[in-house]
C-alpha positions as CSV (number, residue, x, y, z in Angstrom):
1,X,0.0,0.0,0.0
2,X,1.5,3.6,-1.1
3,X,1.9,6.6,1.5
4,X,-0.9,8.4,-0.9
5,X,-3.3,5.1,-0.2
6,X,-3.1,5.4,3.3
7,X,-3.9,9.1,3.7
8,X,-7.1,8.5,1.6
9,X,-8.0,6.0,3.9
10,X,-8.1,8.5,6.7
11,X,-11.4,9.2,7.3
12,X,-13.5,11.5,9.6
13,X,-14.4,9.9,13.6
14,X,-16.4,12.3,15.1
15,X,-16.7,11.3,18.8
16,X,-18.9,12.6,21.1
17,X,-16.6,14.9,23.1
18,X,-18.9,18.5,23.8
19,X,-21.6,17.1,26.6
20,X,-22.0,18.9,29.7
21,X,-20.5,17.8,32.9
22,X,-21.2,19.0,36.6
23,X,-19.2,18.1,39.6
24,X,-20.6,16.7,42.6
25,X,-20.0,16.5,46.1
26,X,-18.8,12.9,47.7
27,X,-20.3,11.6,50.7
28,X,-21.3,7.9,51.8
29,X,-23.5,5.6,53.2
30,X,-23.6,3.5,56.5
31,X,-25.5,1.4,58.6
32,X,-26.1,2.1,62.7
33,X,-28.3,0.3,64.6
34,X,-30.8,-0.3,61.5
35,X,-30.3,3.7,60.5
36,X,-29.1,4.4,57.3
37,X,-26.4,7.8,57.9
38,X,-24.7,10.0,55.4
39,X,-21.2,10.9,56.0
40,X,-20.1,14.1,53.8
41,X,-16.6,14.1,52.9
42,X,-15.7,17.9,52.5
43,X,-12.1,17.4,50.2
44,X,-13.6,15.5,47.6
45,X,-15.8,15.8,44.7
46,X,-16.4,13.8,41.8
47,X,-17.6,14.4,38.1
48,X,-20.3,13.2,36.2
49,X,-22.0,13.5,32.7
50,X,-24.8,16.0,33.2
51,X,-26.4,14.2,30.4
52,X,-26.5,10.9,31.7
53,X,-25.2,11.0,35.3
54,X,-22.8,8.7,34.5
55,X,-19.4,8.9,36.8
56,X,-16.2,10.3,35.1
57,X,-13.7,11.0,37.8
58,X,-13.3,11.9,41.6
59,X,-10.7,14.5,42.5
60,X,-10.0,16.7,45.8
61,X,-11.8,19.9,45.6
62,X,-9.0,22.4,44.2
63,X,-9.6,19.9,41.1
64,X,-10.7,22.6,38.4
65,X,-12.1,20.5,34.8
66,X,-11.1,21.8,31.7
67,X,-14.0,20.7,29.0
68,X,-13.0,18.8,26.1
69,X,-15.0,21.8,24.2
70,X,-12.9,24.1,25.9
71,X,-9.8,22.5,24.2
72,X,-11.0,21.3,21.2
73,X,-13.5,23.9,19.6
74,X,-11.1,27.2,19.5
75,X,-8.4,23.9,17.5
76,X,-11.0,23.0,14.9
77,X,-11.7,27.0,14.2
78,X,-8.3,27.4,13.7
79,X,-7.7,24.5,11.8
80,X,-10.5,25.6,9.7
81,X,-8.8,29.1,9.2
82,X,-6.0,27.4,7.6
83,X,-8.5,26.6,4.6
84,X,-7.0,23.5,3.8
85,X,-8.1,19.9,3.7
86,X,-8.1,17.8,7.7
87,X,-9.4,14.4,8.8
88,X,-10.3,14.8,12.6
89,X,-10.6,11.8,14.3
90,X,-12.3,11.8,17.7
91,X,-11.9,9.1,20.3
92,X,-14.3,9.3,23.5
93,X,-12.6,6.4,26.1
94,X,-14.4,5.1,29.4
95,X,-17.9,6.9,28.6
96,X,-16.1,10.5,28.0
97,X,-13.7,10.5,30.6
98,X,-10.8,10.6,28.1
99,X,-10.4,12.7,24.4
100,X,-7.9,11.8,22.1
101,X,-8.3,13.1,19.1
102,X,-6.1,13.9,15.8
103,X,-7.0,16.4,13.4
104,X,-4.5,15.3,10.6
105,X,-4.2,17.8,7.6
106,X,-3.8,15.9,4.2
107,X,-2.6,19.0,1.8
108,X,0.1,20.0,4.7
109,X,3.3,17.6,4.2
110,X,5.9,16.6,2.0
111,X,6.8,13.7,0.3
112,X,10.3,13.1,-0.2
113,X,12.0,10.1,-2.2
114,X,15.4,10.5,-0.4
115,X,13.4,9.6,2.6
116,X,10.9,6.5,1.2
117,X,8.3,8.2,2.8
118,X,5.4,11.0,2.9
119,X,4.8,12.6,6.2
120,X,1.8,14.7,7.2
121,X,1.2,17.5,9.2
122,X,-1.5,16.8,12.5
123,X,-2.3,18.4,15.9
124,X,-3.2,15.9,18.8
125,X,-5.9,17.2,21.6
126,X,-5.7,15.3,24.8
127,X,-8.1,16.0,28.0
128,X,-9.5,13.8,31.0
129,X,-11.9,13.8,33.7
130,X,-10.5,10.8,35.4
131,X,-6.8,12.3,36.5
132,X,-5.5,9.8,33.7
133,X,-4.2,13.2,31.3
134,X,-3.7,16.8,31.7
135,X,-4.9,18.9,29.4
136,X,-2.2,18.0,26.1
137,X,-1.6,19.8,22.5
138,X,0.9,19.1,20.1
139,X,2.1,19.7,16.8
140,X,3.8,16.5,14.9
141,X,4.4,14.9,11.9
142,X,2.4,11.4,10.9
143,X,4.5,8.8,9.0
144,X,1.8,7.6,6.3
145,X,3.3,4.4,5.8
146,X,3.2,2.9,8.9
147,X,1.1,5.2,11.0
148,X,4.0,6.8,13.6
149,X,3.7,9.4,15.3
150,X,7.0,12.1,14.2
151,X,8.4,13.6,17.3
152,X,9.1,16.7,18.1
153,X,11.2,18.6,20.7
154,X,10.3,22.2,20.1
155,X,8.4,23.6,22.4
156,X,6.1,25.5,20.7
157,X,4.8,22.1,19.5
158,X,4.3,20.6,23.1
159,X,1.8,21.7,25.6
160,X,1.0,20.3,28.6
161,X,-1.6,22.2,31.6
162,X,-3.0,20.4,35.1
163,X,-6.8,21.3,35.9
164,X,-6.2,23.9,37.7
165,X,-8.8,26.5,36.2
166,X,-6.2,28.6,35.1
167,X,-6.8,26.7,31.0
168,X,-5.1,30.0,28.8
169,X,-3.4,28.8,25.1
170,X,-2.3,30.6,22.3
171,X,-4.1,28.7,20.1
172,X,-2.6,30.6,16.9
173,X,1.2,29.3,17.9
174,X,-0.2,26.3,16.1
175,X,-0.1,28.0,13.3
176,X,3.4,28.5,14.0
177,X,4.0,25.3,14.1
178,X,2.7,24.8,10.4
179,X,6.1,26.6,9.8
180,X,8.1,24.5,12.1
181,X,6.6,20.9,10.5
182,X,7.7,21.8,7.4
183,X,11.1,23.2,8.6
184,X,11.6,19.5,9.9
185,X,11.8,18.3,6.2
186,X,15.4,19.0,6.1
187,X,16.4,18.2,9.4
188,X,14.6,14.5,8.4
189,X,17.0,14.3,5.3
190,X,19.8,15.0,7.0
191,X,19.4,12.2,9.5
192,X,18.8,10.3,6.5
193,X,22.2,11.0,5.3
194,X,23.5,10.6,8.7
195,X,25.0,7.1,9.6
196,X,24.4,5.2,13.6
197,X,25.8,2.1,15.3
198,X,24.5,-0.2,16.7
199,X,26.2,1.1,20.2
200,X,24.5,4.6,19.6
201,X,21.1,3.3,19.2
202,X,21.6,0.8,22.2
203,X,22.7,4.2,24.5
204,X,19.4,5.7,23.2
205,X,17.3,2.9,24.2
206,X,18.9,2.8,27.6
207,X,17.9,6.2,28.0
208,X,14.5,5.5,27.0
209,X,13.6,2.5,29.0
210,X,15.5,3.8,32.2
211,X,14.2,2.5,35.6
212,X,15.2,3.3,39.0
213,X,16.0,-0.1,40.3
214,X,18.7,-2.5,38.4
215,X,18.3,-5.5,36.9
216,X,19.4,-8.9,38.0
217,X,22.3,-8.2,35.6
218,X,22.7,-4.8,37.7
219,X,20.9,-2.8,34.1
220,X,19.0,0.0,35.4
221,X,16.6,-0.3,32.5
222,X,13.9,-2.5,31.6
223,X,15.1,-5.1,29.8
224,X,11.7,-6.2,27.7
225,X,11.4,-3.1,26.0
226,X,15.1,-2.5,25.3
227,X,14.4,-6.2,23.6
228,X,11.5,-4.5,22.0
229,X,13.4,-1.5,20.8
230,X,16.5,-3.3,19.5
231,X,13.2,-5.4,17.4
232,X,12.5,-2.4,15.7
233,X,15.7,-0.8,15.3
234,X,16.5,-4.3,13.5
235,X,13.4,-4.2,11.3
236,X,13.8,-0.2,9.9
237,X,17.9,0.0,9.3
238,X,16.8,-3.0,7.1
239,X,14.2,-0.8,5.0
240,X,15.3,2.7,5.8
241,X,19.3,1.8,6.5
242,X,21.2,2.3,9.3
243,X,21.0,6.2,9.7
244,X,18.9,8.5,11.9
245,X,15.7,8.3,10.2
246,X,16.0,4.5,10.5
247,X,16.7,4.5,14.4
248,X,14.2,7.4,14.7
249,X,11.1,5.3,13.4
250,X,12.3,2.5,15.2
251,X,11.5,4.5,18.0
252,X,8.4,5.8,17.1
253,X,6.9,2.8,16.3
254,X,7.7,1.7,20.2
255,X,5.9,4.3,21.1
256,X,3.2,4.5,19.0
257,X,2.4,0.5,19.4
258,X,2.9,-0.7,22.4
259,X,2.2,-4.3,23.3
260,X,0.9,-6.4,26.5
261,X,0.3,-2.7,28.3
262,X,-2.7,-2.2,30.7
263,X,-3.4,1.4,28.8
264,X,-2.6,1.7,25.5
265,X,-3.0,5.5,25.4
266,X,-1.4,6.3,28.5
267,X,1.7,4.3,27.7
268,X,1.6,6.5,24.3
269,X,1.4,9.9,25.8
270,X,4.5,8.4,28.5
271,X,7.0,6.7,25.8
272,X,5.8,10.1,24.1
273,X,7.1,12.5,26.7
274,X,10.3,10.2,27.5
275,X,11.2,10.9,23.8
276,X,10.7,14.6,24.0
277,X,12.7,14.7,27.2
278,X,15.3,12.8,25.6
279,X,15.5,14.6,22.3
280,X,16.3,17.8,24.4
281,X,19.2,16.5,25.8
282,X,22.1,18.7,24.8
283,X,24.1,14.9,23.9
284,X,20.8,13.5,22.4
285,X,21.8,11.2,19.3
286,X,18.8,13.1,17.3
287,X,20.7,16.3,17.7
């Protein structure tokens, strides 16, 4: 399947992200001496669907929600200021307590041979009611031909705000970030043209998969996913070649299909933010 086949497959998932939501005070129920009591409990509240009552979340009382509509309505205007062409695709997880969505714009990209591949320009939209995310927007590439997630360091790309009813975003430094994806283009062929080792992607995957505690073999990292990364690192120098690009989807791919994980979205948006982190590093590989 060509890059251009797999954009046109892209099509529109329009979750239901902008219903109402109240927040509730907590309080319990027990039994004394056949008397049913309620017992308040003053530093906790949870949320619910005002639509359907359903539970979302439970949170200490400084807890201030963001909406999803907050955060997603003033991205769609502007990504429909941009008068160009944009799949959004909307995912509502555990009855609306989670948003991930991807608005992914098909005419914003490039397509370069020297790379083997076509990548496009999207903005990802985060938000929770259940403490799983903070409110999260950023500005990446997409890989068409095998789905990853591209990376980014820059800050104007990366945003990241706790509930803390304080939600303010420049939403038009997206549109600097328009500028910045396609500034990336050259900084993509020139890790294309830039040999690794085997050694230098094995420091990077240390990096990535650090853990506090060593190893049997006194490691401190975890030793599954270093397998797993080493997998994929074995898989693209083999069709990209043993260059940047290659070790950089290698990575990707890790973190944008995890395996045998309890959340698959949360393990995302962590393997995610270890990358950024990493890429910032002044000694980073991807420098």
């Amino acid at each position: 399947m060509n890059h251009m086949t797999q954009l046109a497959k892209l099509i529109d998932k329009q979750g239901d992200y902008d219903f109402p939501i109240d927040t509730i005070s907590m309080a319990g129920t027990y039994d004394d001496d056949c008397e049913t009591k309620l017992v308040k409990c003053p530093d906790k509240m949870m949320i619910v669907r005002a639509d359907t009552m359903e539970y979302l979340g439970s949170h200490s009382i400084s807890y201030k929600p963001v909406t999803h509509q907050q955060v997603l309505d003033p991205i769609i205007d502007l990504a429909d200021s941009l008068k160009t062409p944009y799949v959004t695709q909307i995912n509502m997880l555990d009855n609306g307590a989670m948003m991930d969505t991807r608005l992914i714009f098909k005419e914003i990209c490039f397509d370069d041979p020297a790379l083997q591949d076509y990548v496009a320009f999207q903005i990802s939209v985060r938000n929770s009611y259940n403490g799983v995310w903070s409110v999260m927007i950023q500005a990446d590439g997409l890989r068409m031909f095998c789905l990853n997630k591209c990376t980014t360091p820059d800050r104007v790309a990366n945003f990241r705000l706790k509930h803390n009813g304080h939600f303010k975003y420049n939403f038009q430094h997206l549109k600097q970030s328009v500028d910045l994806f396609r500034s990336n283009e050259q900084r993509y062929r020139d890790w294309y043209n830039t040999k690794v080792t085997d050694e230098d992607a094995d420091s990077m995957f240390s990096k990535l998969t650090y853990t506090t505690k060593p190893t049997v073999d006194g490691k401190y990292r975890n030793e599954t996913q270093f397998a797993k990364l080493q997998q994929h690192w074995g898989e693209y120098k083999s069709s990209i070649g043993k260059n940047k690009w290659g070790l950089y989807n290698a990575v990707t791919h890790w973190i944008s299909h995890p395996e045998n994980v309890s959340s698959t979205n949360k393990t995302i948006v962590e393997r995610n933010n270890k990358m950024v982190s990493y890429m910032n590093r002044p000694n980073s590989i991807l420098n």
